[in-house]
C-alpha angles and dihedrals in degrees: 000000000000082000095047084057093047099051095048086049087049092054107119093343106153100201127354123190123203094012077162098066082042088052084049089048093048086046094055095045090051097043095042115003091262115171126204128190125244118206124204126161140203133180114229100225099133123042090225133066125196131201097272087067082049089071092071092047089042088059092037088053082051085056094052091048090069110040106294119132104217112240091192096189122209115203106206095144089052103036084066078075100038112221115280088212103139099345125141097205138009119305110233110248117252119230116248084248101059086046099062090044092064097034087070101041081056093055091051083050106048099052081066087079110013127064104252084210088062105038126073108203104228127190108197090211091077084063105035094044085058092048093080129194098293097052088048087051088051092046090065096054088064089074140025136222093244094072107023085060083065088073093111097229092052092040091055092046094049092052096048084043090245107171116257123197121226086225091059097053078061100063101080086043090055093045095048090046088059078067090059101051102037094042094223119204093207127347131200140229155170107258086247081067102060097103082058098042091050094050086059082071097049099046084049085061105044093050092041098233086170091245140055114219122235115235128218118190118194124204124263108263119236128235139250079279097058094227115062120052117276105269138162085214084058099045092229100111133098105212129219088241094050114138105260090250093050095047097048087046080045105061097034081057094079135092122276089242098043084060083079110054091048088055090054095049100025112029121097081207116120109249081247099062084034081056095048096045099056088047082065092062102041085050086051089239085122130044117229085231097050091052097050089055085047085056092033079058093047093048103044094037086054095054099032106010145258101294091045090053091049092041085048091051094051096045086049088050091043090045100039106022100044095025090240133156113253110246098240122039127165110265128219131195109220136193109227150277107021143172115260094230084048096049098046085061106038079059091049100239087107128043098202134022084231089052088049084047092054093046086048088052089047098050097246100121124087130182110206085346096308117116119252110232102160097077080193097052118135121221100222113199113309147088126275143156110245114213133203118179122306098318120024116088131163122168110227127203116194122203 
């Protein structure tokens, strides 16, 4: 059994340190019942999460499977710094206000995918605003400049004399002091993280906590296409809060050999089904298309439910198979008669009137299902279905 749970923590882990102390933690579980506690933060900077934040609760929700207590950690003292992790200049701070906003819309996300009975919810502010001016002062005696002036974004930046804030030397020294406090057993991370997960050991050392936490570090998950890192910036992401219809496209809308890579780090489903699964298609028994629905389905049922997912799958086959128009789109009033590139944004399925000129230029703009080809033409009064793509529709009606 302890093997069974190892291998399934294991699963698409990209480095973990101290497997020995997480082999210890399942034993004792096994033998006596024993819990242990599993730490993973995130700083609440944007209200939204996508699915490549999900790899970290996926793997957290694995944890809980076999005997952690989630400690789901929400930095809203740090996040007041933003996490210099591979940045190239100093984050803007966020207001207290805007925080806490996105602090709660975190906690309805995340029990989509963790068990509520096995996670305690944790702000590191109720800790490091007791910590007052003299223990800060303490905390950066624990480290030097020196080394902490090896971390790679902070050593480029020094070199190309790139401004660093104090505050945000602190930072490492803040997240592994949330270690400290809460006495984590393990605690995840992206692999970008590994300089502040590793501090949480240290830290751990320094203020004798009787233990050292073990660290996993889970890859970056790429985006919709499959080579840059899954961002909302980037417009690659398919977000938790995705309509049912735009998640399930979404997801559909990936490489063959991406699918696989989504079914390590986001199926529910064990590596053996995933195995044999994968046999099937080699064999030829399964088509590539009919198992990424079958993933498209997991994926959109789990954030919305079985009959969105199911809905989701017949209005895609009736879009895209049959080159039909979807049944609900949002709908715009506009004043004409306006320019095409301006009316595709004022109704939000283009983000710039250049982007929509580009698309124009490209052929992928259709209006009531016939392509766009004059990037100048004027909608006079009238009503039409504007087209973007496969998957982006508004109705406009134009005054």
């Amino acid at each position: 059994m302890i093997q069974e749970a190892l291998q399934e923590i294991q699963r698409g882990t990209a480095e973990i340190i101290d497997s020995e102390r997480i082999e210890k933690l399942l034993k004792a579980y096994f033998d006596e019942g024993k819990t242990y506690t599993v730490k993973a933060g995130f700083d609440p900077t944007a209200p939204d999460l996508h699915l490549g934040h999900t790899v970290l609760l996926h793997k957290l929700a694995t944890f809980q499977k076999f005997g952690a207590r989630i400690q789901f950690l929400i930095g809203d003292f740090t996040a007041q710094i933003g996490d210099p992790t591979g940045k190239s200049e100093t984050r803007k701070q966020l207001s207290p206000e805007q925080i806490q906003v996105n602090a709660e819309s975190y906690k309805t996300q995340v029990f989509k995918i963790l068990d509520p009975e096995k996670t305690d919810v944790v702000f590191n502010a109720t800790w490091l605003n007791e910590l007052g001016s003299v223990g800060m002062l303490e905390l950066t005696t624990t480290f030097n400049v020196a080394r902490m002036l090896e971390r790679d974004d902070f050593e480029k930046r020094y070199k190309s004399q790139t401004p660093i804030s104090i505050s945000e030397f602190m930072y490492p020294l803040l997240q592994g002091y949330d270690s400290v406090a809460l006495k984590s057993d393990i605690e995840l991370g992206g692999t970008d993280q590994k300089f502040n997960l590793l501090m949480g050991r240290h830290l751990q050392r320094t203020y004798a906590v009787g233990k050292e936490q073990a660290v996993l570090m889970m890859p970056i998950l790429e985006g919709l296409d499959g080579v840059q890192k899954m961002s909302k910036s980037l417009g690659n992401y398919i977000g938790v809060e995705d309509a049912p219809n735009d998640m399930f496209g979404k997801v559909l809308s990936i490489s063959d050999e991406l699918m696989w890579r989504y079914f390590e780090l986001l199926s529910a489903k064990s590596l053996k089904e995933i195995e044999e699964i994968k046999a099937g298609v080699r064999d030829g028994s399964l088509h590539p298309k009919k198992v990424k629905e079958s993933l498209a389905h997991e994926i959109t049922a789990r954030f919305h439910s079985e009959a969105a997912a199911t809905a989701a799958k017949s209005e895609f086959d009736k879009v895209h198979a049959k080159s039909q128009i979807p049944t609900d789109m949002a709908e715009f009033e506009l004043e004409g008669p306006i320019w095409i590139a301006k009316a595709l944004q004022e109704c939000k399925i283009e983000p710039s009137t250049s982007q929509a000129r580009r698309d124009i230029k490209q052929g992928a703009v259709k209006i009531d299902q016939v392509k766009v080809s004059d990037e100048q033409l004027q909608l006079e009064s009238g009503e039409y279905v504007l087209q973007v793509g496969k998957r982006k529709f508004a109705r406009a009606k134009v005054k």
